[in-house]
BAFI-730745 format. One record per residue (C-alpha): x, y, z; residue number from 1. Coordinates in Angstrom, 1 decimal. Example, Ala and Ser with C-alpha at 12.3 -4.5 7.8 and 13.67 -1.06 7.14 Angstrom:
! residues 2
{pt {12.3, -4.5, 7.8}, 1};
{pt {13.7, -1.1, 7.1}, 2};
This chain:
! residues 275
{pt {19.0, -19.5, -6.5}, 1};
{pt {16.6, -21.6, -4.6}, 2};
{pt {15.6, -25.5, -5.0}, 3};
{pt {12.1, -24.6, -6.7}, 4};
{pt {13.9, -22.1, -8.8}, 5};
{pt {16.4, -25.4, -9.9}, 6};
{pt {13.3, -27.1, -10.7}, 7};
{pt {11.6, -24.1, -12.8}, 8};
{pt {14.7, -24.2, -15.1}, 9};
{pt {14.5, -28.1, -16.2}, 10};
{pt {11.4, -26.7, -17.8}, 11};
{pt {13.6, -25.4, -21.0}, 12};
{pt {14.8, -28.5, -23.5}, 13};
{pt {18.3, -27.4, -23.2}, 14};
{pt {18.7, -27.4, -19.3}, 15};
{pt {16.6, -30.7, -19.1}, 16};
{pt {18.6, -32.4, -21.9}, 17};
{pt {22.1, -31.2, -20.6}, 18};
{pt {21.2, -32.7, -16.8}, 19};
{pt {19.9, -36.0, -18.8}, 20};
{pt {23.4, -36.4, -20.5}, 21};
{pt {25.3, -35.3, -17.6}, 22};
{pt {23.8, -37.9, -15.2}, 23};
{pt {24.1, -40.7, -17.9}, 24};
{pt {27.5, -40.2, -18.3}, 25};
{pt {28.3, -39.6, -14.8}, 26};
{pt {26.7, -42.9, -14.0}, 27};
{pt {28.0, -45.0, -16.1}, 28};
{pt {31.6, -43.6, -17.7}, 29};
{pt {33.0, -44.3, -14.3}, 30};
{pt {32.8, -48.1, -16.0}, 31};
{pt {35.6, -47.0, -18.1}, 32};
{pt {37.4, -45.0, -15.3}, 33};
{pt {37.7, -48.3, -13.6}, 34};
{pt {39.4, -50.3, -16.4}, 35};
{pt {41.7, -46.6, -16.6}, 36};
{pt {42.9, -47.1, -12.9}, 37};
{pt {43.0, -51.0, -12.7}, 38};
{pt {44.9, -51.5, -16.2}, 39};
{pt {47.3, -47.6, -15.4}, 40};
{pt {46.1, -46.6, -18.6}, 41};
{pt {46.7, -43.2, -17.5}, 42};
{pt {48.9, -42.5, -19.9}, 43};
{pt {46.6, -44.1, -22.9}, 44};
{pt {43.9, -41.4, -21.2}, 45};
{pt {46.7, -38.2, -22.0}, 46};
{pt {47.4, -40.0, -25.4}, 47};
{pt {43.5, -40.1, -26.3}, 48};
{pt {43.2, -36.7, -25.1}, 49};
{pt {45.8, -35.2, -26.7}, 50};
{pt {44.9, -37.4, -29.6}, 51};
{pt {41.6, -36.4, -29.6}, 52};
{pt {42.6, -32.4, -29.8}, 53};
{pt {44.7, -33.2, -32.9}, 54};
{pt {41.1, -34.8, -34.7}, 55};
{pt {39.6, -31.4, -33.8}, 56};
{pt {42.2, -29.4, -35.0}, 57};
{pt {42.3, -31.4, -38.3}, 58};
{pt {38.3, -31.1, -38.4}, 59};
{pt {38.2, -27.1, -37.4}, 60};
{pt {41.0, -26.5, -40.1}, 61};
{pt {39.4, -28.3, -43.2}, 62};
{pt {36.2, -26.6, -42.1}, 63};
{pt {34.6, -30.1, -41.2}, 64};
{pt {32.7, -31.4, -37.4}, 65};
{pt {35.1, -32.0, -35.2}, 66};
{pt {33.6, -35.1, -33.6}, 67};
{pt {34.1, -37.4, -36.4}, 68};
{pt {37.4, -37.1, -37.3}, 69};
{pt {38.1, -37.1, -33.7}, 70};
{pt {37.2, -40.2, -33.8}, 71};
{pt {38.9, -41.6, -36.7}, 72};
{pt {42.2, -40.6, -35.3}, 73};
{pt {41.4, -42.2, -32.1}, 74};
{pt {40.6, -45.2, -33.8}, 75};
{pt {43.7, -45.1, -35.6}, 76};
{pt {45.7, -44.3, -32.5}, 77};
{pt {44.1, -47.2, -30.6}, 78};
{pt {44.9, -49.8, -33.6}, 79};
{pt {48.6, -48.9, -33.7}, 80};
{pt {48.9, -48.7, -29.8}, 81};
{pt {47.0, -52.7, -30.0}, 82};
{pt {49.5, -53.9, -32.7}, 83};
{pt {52.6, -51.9, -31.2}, 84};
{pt {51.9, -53.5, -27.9}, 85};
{pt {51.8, -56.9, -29.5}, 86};
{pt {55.1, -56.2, -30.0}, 87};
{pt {57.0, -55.0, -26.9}, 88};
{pt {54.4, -56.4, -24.7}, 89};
{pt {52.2, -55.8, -21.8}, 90};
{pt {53.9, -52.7, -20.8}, 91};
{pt {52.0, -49.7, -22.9}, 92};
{pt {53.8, -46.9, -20.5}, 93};
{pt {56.5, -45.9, -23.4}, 94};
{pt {54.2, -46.5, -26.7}, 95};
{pt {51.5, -44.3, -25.0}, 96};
{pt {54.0, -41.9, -24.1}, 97};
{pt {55.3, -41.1, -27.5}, 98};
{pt {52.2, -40.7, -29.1}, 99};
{pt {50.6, -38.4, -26.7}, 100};
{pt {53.7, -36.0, -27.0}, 101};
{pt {53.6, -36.3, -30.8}, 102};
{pt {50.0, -35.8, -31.1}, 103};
{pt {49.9, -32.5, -28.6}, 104};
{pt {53.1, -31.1, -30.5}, 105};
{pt {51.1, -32.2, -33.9}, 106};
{pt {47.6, -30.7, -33.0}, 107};
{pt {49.0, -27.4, -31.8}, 108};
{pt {50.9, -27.3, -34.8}, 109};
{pt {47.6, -27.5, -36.7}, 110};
{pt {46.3, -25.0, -34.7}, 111};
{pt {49.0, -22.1, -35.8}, 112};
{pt {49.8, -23.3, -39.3}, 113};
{pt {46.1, -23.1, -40.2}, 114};
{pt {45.4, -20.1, -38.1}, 115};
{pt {42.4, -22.1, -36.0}, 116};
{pt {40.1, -19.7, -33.5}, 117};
{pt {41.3, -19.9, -29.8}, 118};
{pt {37.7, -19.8, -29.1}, 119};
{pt {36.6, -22.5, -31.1}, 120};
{pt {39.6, -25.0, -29.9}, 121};
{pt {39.5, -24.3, -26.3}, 122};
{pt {35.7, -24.8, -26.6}, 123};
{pt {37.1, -28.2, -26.6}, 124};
{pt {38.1, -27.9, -23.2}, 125};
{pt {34.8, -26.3, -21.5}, 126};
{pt {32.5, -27.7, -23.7}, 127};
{pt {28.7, -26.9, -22.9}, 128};
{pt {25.3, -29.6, -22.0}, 129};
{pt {23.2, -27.0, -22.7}, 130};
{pt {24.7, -26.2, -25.9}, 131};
{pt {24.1, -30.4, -26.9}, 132};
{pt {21.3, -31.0, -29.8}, 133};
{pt {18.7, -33.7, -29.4}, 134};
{pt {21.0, -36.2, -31.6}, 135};
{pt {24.0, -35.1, -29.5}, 136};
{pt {21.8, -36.0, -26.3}, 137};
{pt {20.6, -39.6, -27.4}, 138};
{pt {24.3, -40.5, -28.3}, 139};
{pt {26.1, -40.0, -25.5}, 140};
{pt {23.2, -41.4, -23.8}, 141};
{pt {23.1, -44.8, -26.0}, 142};
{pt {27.1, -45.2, -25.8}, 143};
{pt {26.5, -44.9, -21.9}, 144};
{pt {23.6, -47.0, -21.9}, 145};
{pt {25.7, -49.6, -24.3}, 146};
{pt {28.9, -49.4, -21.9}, 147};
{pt {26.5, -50.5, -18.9}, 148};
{pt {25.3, -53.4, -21.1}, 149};
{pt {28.4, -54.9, -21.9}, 150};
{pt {30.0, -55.2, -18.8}, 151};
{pt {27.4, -57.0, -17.1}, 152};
{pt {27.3, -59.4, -20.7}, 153};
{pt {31.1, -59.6, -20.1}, 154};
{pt {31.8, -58.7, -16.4}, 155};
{pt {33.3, -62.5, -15.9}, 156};
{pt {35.5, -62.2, -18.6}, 157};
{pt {36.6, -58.6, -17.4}, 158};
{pt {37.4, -59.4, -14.0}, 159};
{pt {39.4, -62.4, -15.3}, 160};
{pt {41.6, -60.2, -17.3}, 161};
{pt {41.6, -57.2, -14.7}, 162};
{pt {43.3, -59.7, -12.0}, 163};
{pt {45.6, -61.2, -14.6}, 164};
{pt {45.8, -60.9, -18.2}, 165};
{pt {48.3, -64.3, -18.3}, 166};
{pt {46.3, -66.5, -16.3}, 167};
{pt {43.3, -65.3, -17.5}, 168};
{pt {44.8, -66.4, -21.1}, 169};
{pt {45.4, -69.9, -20.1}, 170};
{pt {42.0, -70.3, -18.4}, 171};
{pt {40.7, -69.5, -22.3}, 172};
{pt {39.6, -66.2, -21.8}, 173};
{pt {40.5, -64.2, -25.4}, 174};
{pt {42.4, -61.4, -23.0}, 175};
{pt {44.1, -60.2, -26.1}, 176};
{pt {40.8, -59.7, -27.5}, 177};
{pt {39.0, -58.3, -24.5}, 178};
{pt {42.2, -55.7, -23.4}, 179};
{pt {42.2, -54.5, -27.0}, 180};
{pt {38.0, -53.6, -26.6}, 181};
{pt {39.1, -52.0, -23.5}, 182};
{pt {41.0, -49.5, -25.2}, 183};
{pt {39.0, -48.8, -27.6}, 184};
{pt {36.1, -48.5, -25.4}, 185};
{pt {38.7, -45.7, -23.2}, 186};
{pt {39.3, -44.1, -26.7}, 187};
{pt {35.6, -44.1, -27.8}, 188};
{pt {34.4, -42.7, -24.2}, 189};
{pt {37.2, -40.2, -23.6}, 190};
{pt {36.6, -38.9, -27.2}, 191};
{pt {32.7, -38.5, -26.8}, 192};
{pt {33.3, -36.6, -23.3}, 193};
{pt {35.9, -34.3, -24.8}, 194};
{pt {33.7, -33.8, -27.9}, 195};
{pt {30.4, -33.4, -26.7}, 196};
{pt {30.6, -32.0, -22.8}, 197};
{pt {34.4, -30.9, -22.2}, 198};
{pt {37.3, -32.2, -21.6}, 199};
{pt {36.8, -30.3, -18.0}, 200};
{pt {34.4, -33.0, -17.3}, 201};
{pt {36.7, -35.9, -18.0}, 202};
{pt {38.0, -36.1, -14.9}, 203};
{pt {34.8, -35.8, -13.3}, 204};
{pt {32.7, -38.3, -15.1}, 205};
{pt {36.0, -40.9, -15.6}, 206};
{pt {38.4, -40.8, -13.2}, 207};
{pt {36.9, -39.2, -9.9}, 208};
{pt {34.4, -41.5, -9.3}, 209};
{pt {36.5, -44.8, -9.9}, 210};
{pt {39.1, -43.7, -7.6}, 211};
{pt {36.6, -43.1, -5.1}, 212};
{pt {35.1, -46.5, -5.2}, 213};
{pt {38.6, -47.6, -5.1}, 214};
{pt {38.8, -46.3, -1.4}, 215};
{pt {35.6, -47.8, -0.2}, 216};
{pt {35.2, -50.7, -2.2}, 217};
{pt {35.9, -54.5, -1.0}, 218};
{pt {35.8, -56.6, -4.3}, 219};
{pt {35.5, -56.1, -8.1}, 220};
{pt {31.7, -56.3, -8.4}, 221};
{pt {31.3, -53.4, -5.6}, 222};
{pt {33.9, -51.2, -7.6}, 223};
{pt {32.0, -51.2, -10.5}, 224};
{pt {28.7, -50.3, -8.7}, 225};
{pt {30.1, -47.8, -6.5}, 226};
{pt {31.7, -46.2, -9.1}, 227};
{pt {28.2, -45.4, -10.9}, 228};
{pt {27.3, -44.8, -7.6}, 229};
{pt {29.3, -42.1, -6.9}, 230};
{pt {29.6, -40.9, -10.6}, 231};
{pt {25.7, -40.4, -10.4}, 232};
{pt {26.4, -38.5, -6.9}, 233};
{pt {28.7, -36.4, -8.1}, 234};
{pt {26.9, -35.5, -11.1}, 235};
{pt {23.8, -34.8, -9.6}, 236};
{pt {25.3, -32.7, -6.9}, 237};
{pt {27.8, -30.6, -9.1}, 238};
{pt {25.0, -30.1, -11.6}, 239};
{pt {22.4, -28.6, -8.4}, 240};
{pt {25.5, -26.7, -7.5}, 241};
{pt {26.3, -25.1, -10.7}, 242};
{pt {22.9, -23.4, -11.4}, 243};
{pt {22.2, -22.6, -8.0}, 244};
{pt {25.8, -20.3, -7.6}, 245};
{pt {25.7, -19.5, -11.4}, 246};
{pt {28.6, -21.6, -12.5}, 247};
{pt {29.3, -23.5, -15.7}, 248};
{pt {27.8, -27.1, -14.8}, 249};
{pt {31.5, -28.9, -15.8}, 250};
{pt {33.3, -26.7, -13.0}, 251};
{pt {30.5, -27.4, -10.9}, 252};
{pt {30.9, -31.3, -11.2}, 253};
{pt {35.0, -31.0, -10.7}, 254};
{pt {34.8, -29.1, -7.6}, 255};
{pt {32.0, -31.3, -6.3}, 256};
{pt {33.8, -34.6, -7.2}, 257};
{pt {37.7, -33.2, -5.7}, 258};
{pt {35.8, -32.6, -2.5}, 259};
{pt {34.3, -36.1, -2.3}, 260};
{pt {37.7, -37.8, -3.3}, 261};
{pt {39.4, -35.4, -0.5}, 262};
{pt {36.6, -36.6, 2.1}, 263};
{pt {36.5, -39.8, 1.5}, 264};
{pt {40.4, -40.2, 1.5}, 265};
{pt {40.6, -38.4, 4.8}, 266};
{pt {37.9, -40.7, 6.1}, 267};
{pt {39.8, -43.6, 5.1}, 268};
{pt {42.8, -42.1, 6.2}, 269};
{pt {42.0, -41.4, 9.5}, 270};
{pt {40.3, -45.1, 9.8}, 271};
{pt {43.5, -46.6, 9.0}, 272};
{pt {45.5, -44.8, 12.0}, 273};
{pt {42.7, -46.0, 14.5}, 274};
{pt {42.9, -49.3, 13.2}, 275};
C-alpha cells in the first residue's frame, strides 16, 4: 500500500481516531514505563495484568462492560498491595507475586465456571483502535494527557523518590504518598491499555520505549523525554507499518518497537567494546 494510500485511509473516523489514541498513548504511557523499570515493578505490571483479566472475566460473566470492573479490582488490588507493603516493607517482589498467580488461576476459573466466549476474552489480548468509540478515544487520550501533566507538576518530587525513597523521606518529600500514586497510576494505565487497545500493545506503549531511553539516556529528565520520544517513534512507525503490509496495528507497533530496542542495544553494545 503506498504513502498516499496511508493518507486516503485517515479520511474514515475510525482509522483517524485509532492513530490519535495510538500516538497519545505511545507518547506519553512510556511515563509510566519508566517508574515500571526504575521502581522493578515488573511483577506489579504481571499482577495488574493478570488482575485486570480477572475484572473482565467477572464483567463478561455477569453480562456487564468489562472496563469498569476492571478497574475496581485494580483498584482494590493496588490498595491491598499499598497496605501489605506497609507491612513487610519496601520489597513488593513476594506480595506482587502471590496475587498475580491467584488472580490468573481466579480469572480463568471465571472463564470455565461461567462458560465465557474465547473470542470475547482473548479480545482482551488483541484489542482493536479502530474498533474504539469517540468516548473511548477522548479517555485514553485525557488519562495520557493527565499522566503528562502531573509529572512535570511533580517531576521533583518523583526523581527524589526514584533515586531513594529513604532519603527522599527525610528530606520531607511524602514518598509513601507519592510511591503509592505511582502504583496506582501503573494500575490505572496498564488497565486502560489492556481494556481499550490490547494487552498486545502493553509492551509497546509501556515498557519498550522506557528501556530504550534507558540505553541512551544520561540523566532523569532525558529518560523521561526520550521515552515519549521514542514511544511517539515507535507508534508512529508501527502504525505506518501495519496498514501499509495489512497487519493488525498492535503487532505492527511490537515488531517495530523489538527492532528498535534490538538496534539500539547492539549500538550501545558495540560502543561499549570500542570504548
Amino acid at each position: 500500500m503506498s504513502f498516499t494510500e496511508i493518507l486516503a485511509l485517515l479520511q474514515y473516523p475510525p482509522i483517524m481516531r485509532g492513530a490519535l489514541v495510538l500516538l497519545a498513548a505511545g507518547t506519553f504511557f512510556p511515563l509510566i514505563g519508566v517508574f515500571v523499570i526504575r521502581l522493578n515493578l515488573i511483577t506489579l505490571r504481571f499482577a495488574v495484568m493478570h488482575s485486570a483479566l480477572l475484572g473482565a472475566a467477572i464483567g463478561l460473566a455477569a453480562g456487564l462492560s468489562p472496563l469498569p470492573v476492571m478497574m475496581g479490582v485494580n483498584v482494590l488490588l493496588i490498595l491491598g498491595i499499598a497496605v501489605l507493603g506497609k507491612k513487610v516493607g519496601p520489597n513488593l517482589g513476594h506480595i506482587t507475586t502471590f496475587f498475580m498467580v491467584l488472580t490468573i488461576g481466579l480469572a480463568f476459573a471465571v472463564l470455565y465456571r461461567f462458560n465465557v466466549p474465547a473470542n470475547d476474552s482473548l479480545g482482551l489480548l488483541w484489542g482493536n483502535v479502530f474498533a474504539l468509540t469517540r468516548f473511548d478515544a477522548i479517555v485514553t487520550i485525557g488519562f495520557a494527557l493527565f499522566i503528562m501533566v502531573l509529572v512535570l507538576v511533580l517531576f521533583p518530587k518523583l526523581a527524589a523518590v526514584l533515586y531513594d525513597r529513604e532519603l527522599a523521606f527525610t528530606a520531607g518529600v511524602p514518598s509513601g504518598l507519592i510511591h503509592t500514586g505511582i502504583l496506582f497510576a501503573v494500575g490505572l494505565t496498564i488497565t486502560l491499555t489492556m481494556g481499550l487497545i490490547g494487552a498486545l500493545l502493553l509492551d509497546a506503549v509501556l515498557i519498550l520505549p522506557a528501556l530504550i531511553a534507558g540505553v541512551t539516556s544520561r540523566s532523569l529528565r532525558g529518560l523521561f523525554v526520550q521515552a515519549m520520544a521514542f514511544g511517539f517513534l515507535i507508534s508512529l512507525v508501527g502504525f505506518v507499518f501495519a496498514i501499509g503490509i495489512d497487519i493488525p496495528a498492535s503487532s505492527g507497533v511490537t515488531i517495530v518497537g523489538a527492532l528498535v530496542l534490538g538496534f539500539v542495544s547492539l549500538v550501545s553494545h558495540i560502543q561499549r567494546r570500542h570504548a
